[in-house]
C-alpha positions as CSV (number, residue, x, y, z in Angstrom):
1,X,0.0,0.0,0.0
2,X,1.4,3.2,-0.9
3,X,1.0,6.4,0.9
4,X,-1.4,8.2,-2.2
5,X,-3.7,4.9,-1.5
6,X,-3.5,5.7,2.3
7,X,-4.1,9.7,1.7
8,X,-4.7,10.7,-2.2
9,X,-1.9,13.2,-3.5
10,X,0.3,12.5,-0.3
11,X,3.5,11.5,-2.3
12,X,2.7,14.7,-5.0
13,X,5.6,16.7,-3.7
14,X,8.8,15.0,-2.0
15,X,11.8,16.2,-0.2
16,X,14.9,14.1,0.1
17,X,15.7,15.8,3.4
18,X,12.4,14.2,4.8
19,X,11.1,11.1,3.9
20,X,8.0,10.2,5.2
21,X,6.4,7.0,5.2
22,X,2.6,6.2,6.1
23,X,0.8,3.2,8.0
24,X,-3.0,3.0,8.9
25,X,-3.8,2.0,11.9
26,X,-6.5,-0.3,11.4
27,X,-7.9,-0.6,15.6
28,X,-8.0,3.1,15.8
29,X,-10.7,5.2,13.7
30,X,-9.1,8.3,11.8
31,X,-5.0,7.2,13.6
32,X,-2.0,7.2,10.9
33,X,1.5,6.1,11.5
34,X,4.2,8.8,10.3
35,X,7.3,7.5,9.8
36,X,9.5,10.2,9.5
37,X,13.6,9.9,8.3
38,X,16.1,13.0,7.6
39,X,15.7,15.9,9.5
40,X,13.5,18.9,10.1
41,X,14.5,22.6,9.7
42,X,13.6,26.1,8.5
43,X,14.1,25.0,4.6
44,X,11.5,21.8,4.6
45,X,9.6,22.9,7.2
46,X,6.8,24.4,5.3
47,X,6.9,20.9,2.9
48,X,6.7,18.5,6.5
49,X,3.0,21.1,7.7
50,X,2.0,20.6,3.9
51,X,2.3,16.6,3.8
52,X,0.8,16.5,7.5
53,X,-2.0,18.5,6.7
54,X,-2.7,16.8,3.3
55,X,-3.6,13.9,6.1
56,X,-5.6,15.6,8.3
57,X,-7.4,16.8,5.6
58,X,-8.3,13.1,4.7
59,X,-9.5,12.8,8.5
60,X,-6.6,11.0,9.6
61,X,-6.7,13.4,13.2
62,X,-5.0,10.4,15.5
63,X,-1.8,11.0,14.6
64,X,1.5,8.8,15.6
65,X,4.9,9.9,14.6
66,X,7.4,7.5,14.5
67,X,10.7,10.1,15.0
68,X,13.2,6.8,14.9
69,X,14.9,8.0,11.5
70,X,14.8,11.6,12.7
71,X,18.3,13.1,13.5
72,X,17.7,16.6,13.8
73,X,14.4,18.9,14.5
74,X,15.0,22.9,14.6
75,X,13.0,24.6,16.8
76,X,10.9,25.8,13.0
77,X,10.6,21.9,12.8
78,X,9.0,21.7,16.3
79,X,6.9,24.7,15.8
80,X,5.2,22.4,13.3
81,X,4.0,19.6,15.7
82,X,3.0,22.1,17.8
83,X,0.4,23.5,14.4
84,X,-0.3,19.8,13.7
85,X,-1.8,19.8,17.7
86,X,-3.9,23.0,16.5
87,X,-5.1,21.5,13.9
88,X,-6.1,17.8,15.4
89,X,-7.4,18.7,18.5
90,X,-10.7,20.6,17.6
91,X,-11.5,17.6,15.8
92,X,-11.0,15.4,18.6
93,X,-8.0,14.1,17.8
94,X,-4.2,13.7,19.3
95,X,-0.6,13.5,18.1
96,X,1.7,11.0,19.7
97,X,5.8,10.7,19.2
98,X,7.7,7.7,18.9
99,X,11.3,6.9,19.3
100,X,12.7,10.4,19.3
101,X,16.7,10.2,19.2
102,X,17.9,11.7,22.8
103,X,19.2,14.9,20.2
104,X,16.1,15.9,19.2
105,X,14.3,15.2,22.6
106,X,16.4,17.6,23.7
107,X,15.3,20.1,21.6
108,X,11.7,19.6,22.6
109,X,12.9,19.7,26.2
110,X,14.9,23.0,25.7
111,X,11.7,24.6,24.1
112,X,9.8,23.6,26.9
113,X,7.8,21.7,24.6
114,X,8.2,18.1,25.8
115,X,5.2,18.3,28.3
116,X,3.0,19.4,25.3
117,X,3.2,16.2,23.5
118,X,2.5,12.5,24.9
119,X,5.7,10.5,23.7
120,X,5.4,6.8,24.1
121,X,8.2,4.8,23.8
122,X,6.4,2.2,20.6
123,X,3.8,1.9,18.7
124,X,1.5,-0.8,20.9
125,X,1.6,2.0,23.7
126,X,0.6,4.8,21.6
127,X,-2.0,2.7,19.8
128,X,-3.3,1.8,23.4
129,X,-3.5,5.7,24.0
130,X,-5.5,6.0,21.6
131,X,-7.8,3.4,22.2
132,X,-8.1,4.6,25.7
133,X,-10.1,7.8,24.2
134,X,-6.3,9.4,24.2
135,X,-6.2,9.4,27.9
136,X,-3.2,7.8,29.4
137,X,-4.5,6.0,32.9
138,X,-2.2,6.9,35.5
139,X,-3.1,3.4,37.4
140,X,0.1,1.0,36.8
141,X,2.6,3.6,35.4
142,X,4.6,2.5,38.6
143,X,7.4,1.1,38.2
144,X,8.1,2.2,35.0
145,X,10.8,0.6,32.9
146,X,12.2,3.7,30.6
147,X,15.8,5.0,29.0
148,X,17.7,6.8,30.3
149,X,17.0,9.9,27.9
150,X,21.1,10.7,27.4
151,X,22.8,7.2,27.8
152,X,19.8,5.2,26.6
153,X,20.4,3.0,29.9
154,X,17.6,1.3,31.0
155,X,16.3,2.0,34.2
156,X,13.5,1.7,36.2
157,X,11.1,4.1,38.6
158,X,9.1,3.1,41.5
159,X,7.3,6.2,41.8
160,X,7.1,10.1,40.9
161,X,10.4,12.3,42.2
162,X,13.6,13.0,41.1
163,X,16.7,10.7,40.8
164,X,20.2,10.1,39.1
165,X,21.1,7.9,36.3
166,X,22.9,4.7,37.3
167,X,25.0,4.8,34.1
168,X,25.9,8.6,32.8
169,X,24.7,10.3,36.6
170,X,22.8,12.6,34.4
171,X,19.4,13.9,37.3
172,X,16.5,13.0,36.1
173,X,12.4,13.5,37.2
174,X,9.5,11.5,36.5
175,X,6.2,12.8,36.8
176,X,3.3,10.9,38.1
177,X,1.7,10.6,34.3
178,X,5.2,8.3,34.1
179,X,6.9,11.4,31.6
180,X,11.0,11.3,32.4
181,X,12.4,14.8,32.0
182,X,15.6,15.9,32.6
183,X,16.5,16.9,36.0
């Protein structure tokens, strides 16, 4: 299945600094997989809010991006999930990050923007987000088994607070939602 079968005129304009690659999500009404490899800046910006909104306009408003291939987002790049959340959630609908490299996480945390977004660490979680009516039960975050966002050391919380990494001795804080921020 291609992505013009999945959203008609998706693949119309392309960008080889951003591929993007899309999945339906069968279980989930309106929920699209974006998987997204390259980067994001000022220059392809404008093409990434395009392609995204070529989807929403087909009433995919359940978003999931899959950030894996992703090695760099400006902060232009990040100002255009934060449109894609205007635009999805008067409809009723989310947007949910996947596998964001610890680089480009750390963008979203400089910006302030990391509490804005739900990021899930794969795609069974953020399909179970959405199944959940997008809200994320607090009940059984605890312990959480996570990364260590700068080592990528896995670790686990048995509650909200702060702590240090095991590995790197980087501080971090979890809230009570399970989100790991740094320190």
């Amino acid at each position: 299945m291609t992505n013009n079968d999945i959203v008609p005129g998706f693949d119309e304009e392309k960008d080889e600094s951003l591929k993007i690659r899309l999945q339906k999500v069968d279980q989930v009404e309106g929920c699209l997989v974006l998987y997204l490899t390259g980067y994001i800046d000022t220059y392809n910006s404008n093409f990434f809010q395009k392609r995204v909104s070529k989807a929403v306009e087909a009433n995919y408003i359940r978003l999931i991006f899959n950030c894996s291939g992703l090695n760099y987002v400006s902060s232009t790049g990040i100002g255009s999930f934060t449109a894609f959340l205007k635009q999805v959630k008067p409809r009723g609908g989310d947007l949910v990050l996947l596998e964001i490299q610890p680089k480009v996480y750390e963008v979203f945390q400089l910006l302030g923007f990391s509490q804005f977004f739900n990021i899930k660490d794969n795609l069974e979680e953020a399909v179970e987000y959405f199944l959940k009516g997008g809200q994320t039960s607090n009940k059984n975050v605890f312990p959480k088994i996570f990364k260590c966002p700068i080592c990528s050391k896995k670790l686990k919380a048995t509650k909200a607070g702060r702590f240090r990494c095991s590995e790197c001795k980087t501080i971090l804080a979890i809230d009570n939602s399970g989100q790991v921020f740094l320190g």
